[in-house]
KOLGU-29095 format. One line per 4 residues: for each residue x, y, z of C-alpha. Coordinates in Angstrom, 1 decimal. Example, Ala and Ser with C-alpha at 12.3 -4.5 7.8 and 13.67 -1.06 7.14 Angstrom:
// residues 2
12.3 -4.5 7.8; 13.7 -1.1 7.1
END
This chain:
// residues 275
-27.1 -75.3 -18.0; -23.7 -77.1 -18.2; -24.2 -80.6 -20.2; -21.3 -82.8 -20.0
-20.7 -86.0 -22.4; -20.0 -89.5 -21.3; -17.3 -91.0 -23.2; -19.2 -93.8 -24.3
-22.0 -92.1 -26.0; -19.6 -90.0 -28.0; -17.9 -92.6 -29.4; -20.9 -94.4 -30.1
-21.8 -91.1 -32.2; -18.5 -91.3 -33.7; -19.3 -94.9 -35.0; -22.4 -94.2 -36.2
-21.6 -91.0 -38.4; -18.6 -93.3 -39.9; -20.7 -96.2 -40.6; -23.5 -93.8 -42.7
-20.2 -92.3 -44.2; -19.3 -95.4 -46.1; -21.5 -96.6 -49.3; -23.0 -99.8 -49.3
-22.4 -102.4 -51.3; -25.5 -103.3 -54.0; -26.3 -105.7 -56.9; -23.5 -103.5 -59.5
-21.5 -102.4 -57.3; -18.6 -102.8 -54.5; -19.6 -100.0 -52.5; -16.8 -97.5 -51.2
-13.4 -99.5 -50.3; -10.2 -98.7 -49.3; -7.5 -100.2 -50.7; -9.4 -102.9 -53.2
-5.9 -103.9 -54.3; -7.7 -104.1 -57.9; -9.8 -107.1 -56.5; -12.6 -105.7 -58.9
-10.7 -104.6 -61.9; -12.5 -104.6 -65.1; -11.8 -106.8 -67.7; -10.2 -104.1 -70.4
-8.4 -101.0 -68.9; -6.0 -100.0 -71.9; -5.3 -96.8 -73.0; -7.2 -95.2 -70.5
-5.0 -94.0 -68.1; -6.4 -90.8 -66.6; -9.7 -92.1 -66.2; -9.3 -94.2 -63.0
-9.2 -91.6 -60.4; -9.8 -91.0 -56.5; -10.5 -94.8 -56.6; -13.7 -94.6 -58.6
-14.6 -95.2 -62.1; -17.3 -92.1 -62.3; -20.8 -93.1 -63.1; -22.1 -96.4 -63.4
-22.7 -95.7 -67.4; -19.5 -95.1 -67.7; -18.1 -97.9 -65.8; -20.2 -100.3 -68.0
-19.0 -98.1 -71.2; -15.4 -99.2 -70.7; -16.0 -102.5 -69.8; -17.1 -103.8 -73.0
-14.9 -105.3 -75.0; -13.5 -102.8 -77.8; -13.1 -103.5 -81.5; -10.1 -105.1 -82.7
-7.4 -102.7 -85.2; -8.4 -103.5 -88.9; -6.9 -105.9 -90.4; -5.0 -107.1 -87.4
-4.6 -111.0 -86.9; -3.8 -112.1 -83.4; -1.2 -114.7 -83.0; -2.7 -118.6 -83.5
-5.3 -117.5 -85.4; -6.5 -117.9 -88.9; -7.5 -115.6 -91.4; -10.8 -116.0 -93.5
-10.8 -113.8 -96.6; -14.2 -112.9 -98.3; -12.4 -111.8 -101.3; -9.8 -110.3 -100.2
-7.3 -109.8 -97.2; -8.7 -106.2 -96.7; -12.1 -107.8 -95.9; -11.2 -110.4 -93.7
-11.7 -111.5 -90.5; -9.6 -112.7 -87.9; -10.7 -116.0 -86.0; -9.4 -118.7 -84.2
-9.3 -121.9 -85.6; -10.4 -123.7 -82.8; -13.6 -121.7 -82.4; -16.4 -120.6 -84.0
-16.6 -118.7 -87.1; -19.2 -116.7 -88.6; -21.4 -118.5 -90.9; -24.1 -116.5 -93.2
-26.4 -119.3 -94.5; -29.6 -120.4 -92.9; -31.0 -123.5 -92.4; -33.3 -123.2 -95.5
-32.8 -125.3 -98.9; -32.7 -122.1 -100.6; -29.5 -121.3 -98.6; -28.1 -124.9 -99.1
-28.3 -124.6 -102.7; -26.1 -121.2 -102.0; -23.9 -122.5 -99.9; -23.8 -125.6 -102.3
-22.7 -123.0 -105.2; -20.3 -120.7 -103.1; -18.1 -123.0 -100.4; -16.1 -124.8 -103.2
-12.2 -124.3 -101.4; -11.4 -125.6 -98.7; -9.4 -122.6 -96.4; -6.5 -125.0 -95.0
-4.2 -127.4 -97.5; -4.4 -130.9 -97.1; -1.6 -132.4 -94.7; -0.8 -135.7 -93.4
-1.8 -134.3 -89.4; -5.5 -133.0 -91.1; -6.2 -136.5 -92.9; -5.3 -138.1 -89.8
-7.8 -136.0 -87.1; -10.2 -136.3 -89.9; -10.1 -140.1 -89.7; -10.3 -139.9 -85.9
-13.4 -137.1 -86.0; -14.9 -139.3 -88.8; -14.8 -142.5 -86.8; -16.3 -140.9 -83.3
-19.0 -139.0 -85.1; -20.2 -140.3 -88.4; -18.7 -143.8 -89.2; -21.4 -145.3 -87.2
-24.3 -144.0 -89.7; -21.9 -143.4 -92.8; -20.3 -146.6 -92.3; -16.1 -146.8 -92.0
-15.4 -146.2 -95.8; -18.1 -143.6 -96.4; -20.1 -146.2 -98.5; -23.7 -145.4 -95.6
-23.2 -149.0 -94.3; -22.8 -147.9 -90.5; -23.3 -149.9 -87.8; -26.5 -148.4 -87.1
-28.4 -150.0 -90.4; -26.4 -153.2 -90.3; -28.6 -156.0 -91.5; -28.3 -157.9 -88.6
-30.0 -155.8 -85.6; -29.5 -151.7 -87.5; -31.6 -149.3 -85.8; -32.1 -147.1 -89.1
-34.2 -148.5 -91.9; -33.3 -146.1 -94.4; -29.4 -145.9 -95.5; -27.5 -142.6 -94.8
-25.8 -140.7 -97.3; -23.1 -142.9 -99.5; -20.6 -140.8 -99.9; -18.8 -143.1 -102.7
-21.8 -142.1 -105.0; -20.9 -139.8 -107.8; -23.6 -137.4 -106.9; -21.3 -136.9 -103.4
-17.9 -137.1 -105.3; -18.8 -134.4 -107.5; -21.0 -131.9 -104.9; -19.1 -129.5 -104.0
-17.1 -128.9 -100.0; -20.3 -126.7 -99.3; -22.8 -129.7 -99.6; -20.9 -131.4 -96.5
-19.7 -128.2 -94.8; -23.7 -127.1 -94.8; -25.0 -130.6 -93.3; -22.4 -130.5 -90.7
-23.2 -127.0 -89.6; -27.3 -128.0 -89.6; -27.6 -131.5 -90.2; -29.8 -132.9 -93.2
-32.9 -135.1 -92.9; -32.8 -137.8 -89.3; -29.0 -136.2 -89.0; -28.7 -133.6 -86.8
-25.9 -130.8 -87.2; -22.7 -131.2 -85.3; -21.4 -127.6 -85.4; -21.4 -127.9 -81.5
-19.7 -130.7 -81.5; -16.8 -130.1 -84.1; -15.0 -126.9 -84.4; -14.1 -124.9 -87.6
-10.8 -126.8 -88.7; -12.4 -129.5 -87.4; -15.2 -129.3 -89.7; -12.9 -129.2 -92.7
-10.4 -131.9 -91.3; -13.5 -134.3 -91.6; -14.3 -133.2 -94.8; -11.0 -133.9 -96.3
-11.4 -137.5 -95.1; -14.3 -137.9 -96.5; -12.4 -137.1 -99.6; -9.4 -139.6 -99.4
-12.2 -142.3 -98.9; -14.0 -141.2 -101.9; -10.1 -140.9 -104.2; -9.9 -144.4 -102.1
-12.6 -146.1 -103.4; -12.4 -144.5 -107.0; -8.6 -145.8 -107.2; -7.4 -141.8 -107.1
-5.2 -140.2 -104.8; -6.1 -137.2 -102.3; -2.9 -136.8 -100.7; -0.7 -133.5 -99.3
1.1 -134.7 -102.5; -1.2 -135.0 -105.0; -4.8 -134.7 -105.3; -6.7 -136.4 -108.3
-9.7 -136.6 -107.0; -10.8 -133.4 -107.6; -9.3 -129.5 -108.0; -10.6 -126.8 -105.6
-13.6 -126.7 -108.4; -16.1 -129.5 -107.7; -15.8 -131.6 -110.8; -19.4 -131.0 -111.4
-19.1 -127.6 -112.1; -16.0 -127.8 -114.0; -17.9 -130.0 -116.4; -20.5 -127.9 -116.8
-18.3 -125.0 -117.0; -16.5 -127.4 -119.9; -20.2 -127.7 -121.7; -21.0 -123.8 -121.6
-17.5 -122.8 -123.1; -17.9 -125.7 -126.1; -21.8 -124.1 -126.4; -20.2 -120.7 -126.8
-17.4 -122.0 -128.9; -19.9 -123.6 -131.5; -22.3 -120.1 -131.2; -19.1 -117.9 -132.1
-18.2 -120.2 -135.1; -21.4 -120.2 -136.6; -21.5 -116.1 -135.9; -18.2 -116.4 -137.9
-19.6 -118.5 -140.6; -22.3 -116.5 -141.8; -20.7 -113.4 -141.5; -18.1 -114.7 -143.6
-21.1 -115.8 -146.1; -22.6 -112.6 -145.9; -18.9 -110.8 -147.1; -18.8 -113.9 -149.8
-22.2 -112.9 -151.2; -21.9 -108.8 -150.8; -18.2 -109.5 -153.0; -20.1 -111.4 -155.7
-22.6 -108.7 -156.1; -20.1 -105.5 -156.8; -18.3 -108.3 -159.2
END
């Protein structure tokens, strides 16, 4: 029995054997393609450069293996960023000043007292450009509750129509004057009582450009300067602690000379006896 093929059913074969060849497209994946023209590169490909072959990346695994983003070198710092030392360069971390950067306290008082006692420096100098986007981050976000010169007469508790019956903080205060940078830095992060935090809303240098206005309104008011010049206000130590760094040395100065005292009336006494 001779059986002959029509034309049309045998290419009809033909198209259906090629379109079963081909792998279809799904939810992770492209599906077989020739010449993508790297239309679906991943995002790092670096130093791998036998891996990529036959137009495939091997297993899905894999493929998802080299797409994640890979550890920086140690200790490298990439260009227009800042570096934040925990002690020393060897332990630091690279990070951009304009975005976030890791913060280890909690929103717990026990971790504002820390961070109260450990954030006393301030990680950028103080420059005419930083006093002058402080005053502009000051006046969009907090002069309206803190009032214009930091003294909590915003426009919010005004007496005339305020919202808020209760003053905000009053930075002029000595209690604010002497706290230390990680008193602010802290409520700015989380917020502190009706406040709410702003660390969405202001970035890390951000952050510390407000603080240092808040400064030069406090050296303002308090006839001091806190200038890229000079700074009388206060050192990089709060001036609280440096007082009561002050009181424990003068404590353990008087301790030490009445140690030296009576063992120098002890010797008096022992030399009397053998006379």
């Amino acid at each position: 029995m001779n059986f002959k093929m029509k034309p049309w059913f045998g290419m009809l074969l033909l198209a259906t054997l090629i379109l079963n060849a081909c792998q279809q497209p799904g939810k992770n994946s492209t599906g077989s393609e020739y010449m993508p023209d790297m239309a679906h590169s991943i995002a790092y490909e670096a130093n791998y450069y036998n891996y990529y072959v036959n137009n495939t990346w091997g297993s899905e695994e894999e493929y998802y293996s080299y797409a994640k983003p890979k550890d920086p070198v140690l200790h490298t710092v990439p260009r227009g960023s800042y570096e934040a030392t925990a002690g020393s360069s060897a332990t630091g971390i690279s990070i951009d000043e304009s975005n976030s950067v890791p913060y280890e306290y909690a929103d717990t008082e026990d971790d504002r007292s820390k961070a109260m006692e450990n954030i006393t420096t301030s990680p950028f100098p103080i420059t005419e450009k930083s006093l002058s986007v402080g005053k502009e981050l000051y006046a969009i976000n907090c002069a309206i509750c803190h009032g214009d010169k930091g003294d909590g007469a915003g426009y919010l508790v005004r007496d005339d129509g305020g919202k808020y019956l209760v003053q905000p903080a009053n930075f002029l205060l000595d209690e604010f004057v002497n706290a230390s940078n990680g008193r602010f830095y802290h409520a700015i992060i989380y917020g502190k009582n009706l406040m709410g935090g702003y660390s969405d809303k202001l970035n890390f240098s951000e952050r510390w450009d407000v603080i240092q206005y808040i400064r030069s309104l406090q050296a303002g008011a308090a006839k001091k300067l806190y200038s890229p010049m000079e700074n009388t206000l206060n050192s990089d130590v709060p001036a609280a602690m440096v007082k009561m760094a002050m009181s424990d040395m003068h404590e353990m100065n008087e301790v030490e000379t009445m140690e030296d005292h009576q063992k120098m009336g002890g010797e008096e006494t022992s030399h009397n006896m053998e006379h």
